[in-house]
N, C-alpha and C positions, 0 to 999 in steps of 0.2 A: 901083880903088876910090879916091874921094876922100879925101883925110885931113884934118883939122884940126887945131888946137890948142886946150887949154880949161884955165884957167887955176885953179890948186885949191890950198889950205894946204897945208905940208910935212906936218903931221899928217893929213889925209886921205889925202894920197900913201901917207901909212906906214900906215894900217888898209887902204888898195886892197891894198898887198904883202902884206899880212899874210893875207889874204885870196885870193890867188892857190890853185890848185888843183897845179899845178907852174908849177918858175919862171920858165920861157919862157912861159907863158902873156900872151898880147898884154891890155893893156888894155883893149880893144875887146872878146875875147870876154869878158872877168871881167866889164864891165860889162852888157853883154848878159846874160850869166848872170843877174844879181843883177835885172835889169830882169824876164829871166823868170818869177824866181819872186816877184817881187811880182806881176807878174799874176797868176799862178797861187794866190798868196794872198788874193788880193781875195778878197769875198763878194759875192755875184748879191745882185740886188736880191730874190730870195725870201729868201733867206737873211736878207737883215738884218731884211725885214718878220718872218719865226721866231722871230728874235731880238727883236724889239719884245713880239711878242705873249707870249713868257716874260716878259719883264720886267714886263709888264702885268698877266701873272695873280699875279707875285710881287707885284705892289704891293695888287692886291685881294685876298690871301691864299688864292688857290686855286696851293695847292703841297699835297706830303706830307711829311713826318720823314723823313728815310733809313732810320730804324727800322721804318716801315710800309713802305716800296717794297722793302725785304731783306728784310722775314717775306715777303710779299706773291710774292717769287720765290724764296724758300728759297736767301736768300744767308745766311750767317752775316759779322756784322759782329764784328771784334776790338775 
């Protein structure tokens, strides 16, 4: 495998360790790790149009109380 160098704040270095899963863990897999789960975080592009279209109906007031959607499934709210 090729290796490089990349060059980063003494304080980034210290949240990467701090950040380690155990200690021997290579910098190469932590950041891979941390790369994976921002993919895995993203949102699909359906998703964010979901998310438009809520916010849309919230702006033109087609929403409910939380009051009516827990009668509504026989939740009881405290």
């Amino acid at each position: 495998m090729e290796k490089t160098t990349i060059q980063i704040n003494f304080e980034t270095l210290e949240r990467l360790k701090s950040l380690k899963n155990f200690e021997r863990q290579s910098y190469d897999e932590l950041l891979n790790s941390l790369i994976n789960n921002c993919e895995e975080e993203s949102l699909s592009e359906e998703e964010i149009n979901e998310i438009q279209k809520g916010l849309e109906d919230v702006k033109k007031g087609r929403v409910y109380p939380i009051e009516v959607v827990a009668r509504e499934l026989g939740i009881a709210l405290k």
